[in-house]
C-alpha positions in Angstrom: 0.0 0.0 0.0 1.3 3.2 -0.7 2.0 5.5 2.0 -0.3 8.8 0.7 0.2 11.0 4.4 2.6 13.1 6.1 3.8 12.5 9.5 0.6 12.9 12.0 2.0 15.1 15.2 -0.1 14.2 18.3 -1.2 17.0 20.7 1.0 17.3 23.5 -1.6 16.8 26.4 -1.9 16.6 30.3 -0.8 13.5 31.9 -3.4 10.9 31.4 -4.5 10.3 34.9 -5.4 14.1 35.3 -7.7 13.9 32.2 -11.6 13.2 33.4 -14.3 11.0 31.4 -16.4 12.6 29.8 -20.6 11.3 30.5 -21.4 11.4 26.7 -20.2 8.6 24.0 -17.3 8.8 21.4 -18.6 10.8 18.1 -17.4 11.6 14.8 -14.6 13.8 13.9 -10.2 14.1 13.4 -9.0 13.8 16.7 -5.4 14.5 15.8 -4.3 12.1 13.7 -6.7 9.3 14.4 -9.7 9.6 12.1 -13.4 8.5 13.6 -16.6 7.7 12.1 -20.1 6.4 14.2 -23.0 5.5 12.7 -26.8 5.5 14.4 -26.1 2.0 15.9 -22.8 2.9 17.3 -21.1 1.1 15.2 -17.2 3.0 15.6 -15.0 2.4 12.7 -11.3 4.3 12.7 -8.2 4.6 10.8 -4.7 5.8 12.0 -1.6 6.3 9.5 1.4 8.3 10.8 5.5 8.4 9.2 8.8 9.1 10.6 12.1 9.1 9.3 11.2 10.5 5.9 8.7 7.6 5.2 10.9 5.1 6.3 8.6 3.8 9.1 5.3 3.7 8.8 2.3 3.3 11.9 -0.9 2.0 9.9 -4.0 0.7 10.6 -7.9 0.4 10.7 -10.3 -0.1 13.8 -13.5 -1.3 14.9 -15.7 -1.3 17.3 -19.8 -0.8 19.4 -19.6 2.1 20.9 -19.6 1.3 24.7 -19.9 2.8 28.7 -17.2 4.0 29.9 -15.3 2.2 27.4 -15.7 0.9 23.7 -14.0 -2.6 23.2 -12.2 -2.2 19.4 -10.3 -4.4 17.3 -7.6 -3.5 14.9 -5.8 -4.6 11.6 -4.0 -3.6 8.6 -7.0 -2.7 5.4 -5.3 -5.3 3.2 -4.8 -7.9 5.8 -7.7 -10.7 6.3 -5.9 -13.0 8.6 -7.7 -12.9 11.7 -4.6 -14.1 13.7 -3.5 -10.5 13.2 -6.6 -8.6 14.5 -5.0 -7.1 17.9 -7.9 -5.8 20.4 -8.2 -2.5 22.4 -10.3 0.1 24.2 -11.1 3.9 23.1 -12.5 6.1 25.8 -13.9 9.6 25.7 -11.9 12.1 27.5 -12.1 15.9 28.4 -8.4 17.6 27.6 -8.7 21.4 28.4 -12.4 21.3 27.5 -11.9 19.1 24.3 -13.1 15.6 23.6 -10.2 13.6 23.7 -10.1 9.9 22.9 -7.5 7.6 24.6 -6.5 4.4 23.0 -4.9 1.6 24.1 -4.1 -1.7 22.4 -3.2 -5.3 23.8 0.2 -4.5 21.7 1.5 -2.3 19.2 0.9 -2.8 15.5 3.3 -3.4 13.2 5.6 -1.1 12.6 4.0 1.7 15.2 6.8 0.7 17.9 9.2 3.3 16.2 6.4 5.5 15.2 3.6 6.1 17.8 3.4 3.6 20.9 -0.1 2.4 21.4 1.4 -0.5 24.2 1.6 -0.9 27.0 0.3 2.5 28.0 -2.6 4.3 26.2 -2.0 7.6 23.5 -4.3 10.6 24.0 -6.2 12.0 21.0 -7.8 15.2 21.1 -10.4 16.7 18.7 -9.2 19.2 16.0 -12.1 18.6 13.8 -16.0 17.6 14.3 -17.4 15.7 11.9 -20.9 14.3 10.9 -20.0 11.3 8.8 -21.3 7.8 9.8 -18.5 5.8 8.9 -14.4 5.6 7.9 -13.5 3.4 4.7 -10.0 2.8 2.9 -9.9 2.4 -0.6 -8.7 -0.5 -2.0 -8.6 -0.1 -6.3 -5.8 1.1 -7.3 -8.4 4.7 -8.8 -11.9 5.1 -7.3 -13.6 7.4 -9.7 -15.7 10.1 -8.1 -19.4 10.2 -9.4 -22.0 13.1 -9.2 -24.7 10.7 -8.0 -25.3 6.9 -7.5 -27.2 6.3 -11.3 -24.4 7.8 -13.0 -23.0 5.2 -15.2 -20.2 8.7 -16.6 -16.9 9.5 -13.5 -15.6 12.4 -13.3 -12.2 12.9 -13.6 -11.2 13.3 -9.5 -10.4 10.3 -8.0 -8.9 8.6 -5.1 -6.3 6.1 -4.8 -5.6 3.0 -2.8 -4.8 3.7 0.9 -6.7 7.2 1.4 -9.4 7.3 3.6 -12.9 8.3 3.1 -15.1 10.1 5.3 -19.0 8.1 4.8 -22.0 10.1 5.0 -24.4 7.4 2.8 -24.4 4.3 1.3 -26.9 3.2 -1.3 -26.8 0.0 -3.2 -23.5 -0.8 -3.6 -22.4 3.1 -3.5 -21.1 5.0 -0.7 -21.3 8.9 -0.6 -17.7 10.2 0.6 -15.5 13.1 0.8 -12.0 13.0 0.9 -9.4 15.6 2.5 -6.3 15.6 1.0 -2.9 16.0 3.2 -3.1 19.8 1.6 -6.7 20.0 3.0 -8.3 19.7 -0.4 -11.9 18.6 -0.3 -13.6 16.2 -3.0 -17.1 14.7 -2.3 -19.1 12.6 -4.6 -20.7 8.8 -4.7 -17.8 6.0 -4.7 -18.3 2.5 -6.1 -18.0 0.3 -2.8 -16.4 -2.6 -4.7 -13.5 0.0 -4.7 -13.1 -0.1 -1.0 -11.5 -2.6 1.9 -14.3 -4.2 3.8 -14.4 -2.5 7.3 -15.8 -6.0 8.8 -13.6 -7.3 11.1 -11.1 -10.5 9.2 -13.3 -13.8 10.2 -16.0 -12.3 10.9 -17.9 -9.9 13.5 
């Protein structure tokens, strides 16, 4: 997979055990560099890329989970990987950081290739919101172009596209179509209605 992002910088934050809960669930939105999408059944699905040493290293992966009280139970894998041996498992909780909704995350272990990148293990990573958002859901495209369309019926793609590894931010999906926008590492927004053939599944490998 290519690597399409820059390095993600984390917010430098208070020391974990002085950050309260917060009394409301986890929601949509950036929270630094991990990207979150819930639907209406709670249904949280994530995705977190990060680089250091000029690409070299590379922190990637996507998550799942229910949305839970006080924590949500999530699993985690590389998009492209369906072995089910290398789903690793975690929490996410909703924090308050300086009067932003910060997530913490903490995995049973770190990913591949996050040890040299961002630590997720032993001890949980602090999040905090930059961005809210109102999408249901977080995909990864898979085809090597996803062609934007205009609406779900039309059989003509425009010319924008994206390309295997970005991310997608889901508002709808309609009969094999999702409706997405995409926000480029310059900020660039492109919106349109996405072939979901073109996209990793975001069920968890072997099942739910």
């Amino acid at each position: 997979m290519r690597k399409l992002f820059p390095a993600l910088l984390l917010a430098a934050g208070t020391a974990l055990a002085a950050i309260p809960a917060i009394a409301a669930p986890i929601t949509s939105g950036v929270y630094d560099g991990l990207l979150i999408g819930v639907d209406k059944q709670g249904i949280l699905t994530a995705y977190f890329e990060s680089t250091t040493g000029a690409g070299q290293f590379s922190c990637i992966f996507f998550m799942r989970g229910k949305v839970g009280d006080p924590a949500t139970r999530v699993d985690t894998w590389f998009p492209a990987d369906r072995n089910i041996n290398n789903v690793i498992s975690g929490t996410m909780q909703l924090l308050a950081e300086n009067g932003k909704p910060t997530v913490r995350a903490q995995l049973k272990e770190d990913p591949p290739g996050c040890w040299n990148v961002q630590h997720f293990a032993p001890e949980p990573v602090s999040f905090r919101q930059s961005e809210p958002g109102s999408w249901q859901a977080i995909r990864i495209v898979s085809a090597e172009k996803a062609y934007f369309h205009d609406d779900p019926s039309d059989a003509h793609p425009r010319k924008a596209y994206a390309i295997e590894g970005n991310a997608l931010r889901v508002f709808e999906t309609q009969a094999g179509w999702v409706k997405v926008e995409y926000v480029s590492p310059e900020r660039k927004r492109t919106k349109g209605w996405i072939r979901e053939r073109d996209l990793y599944t975001s069920e968890k490998p072997g099942g739910k």
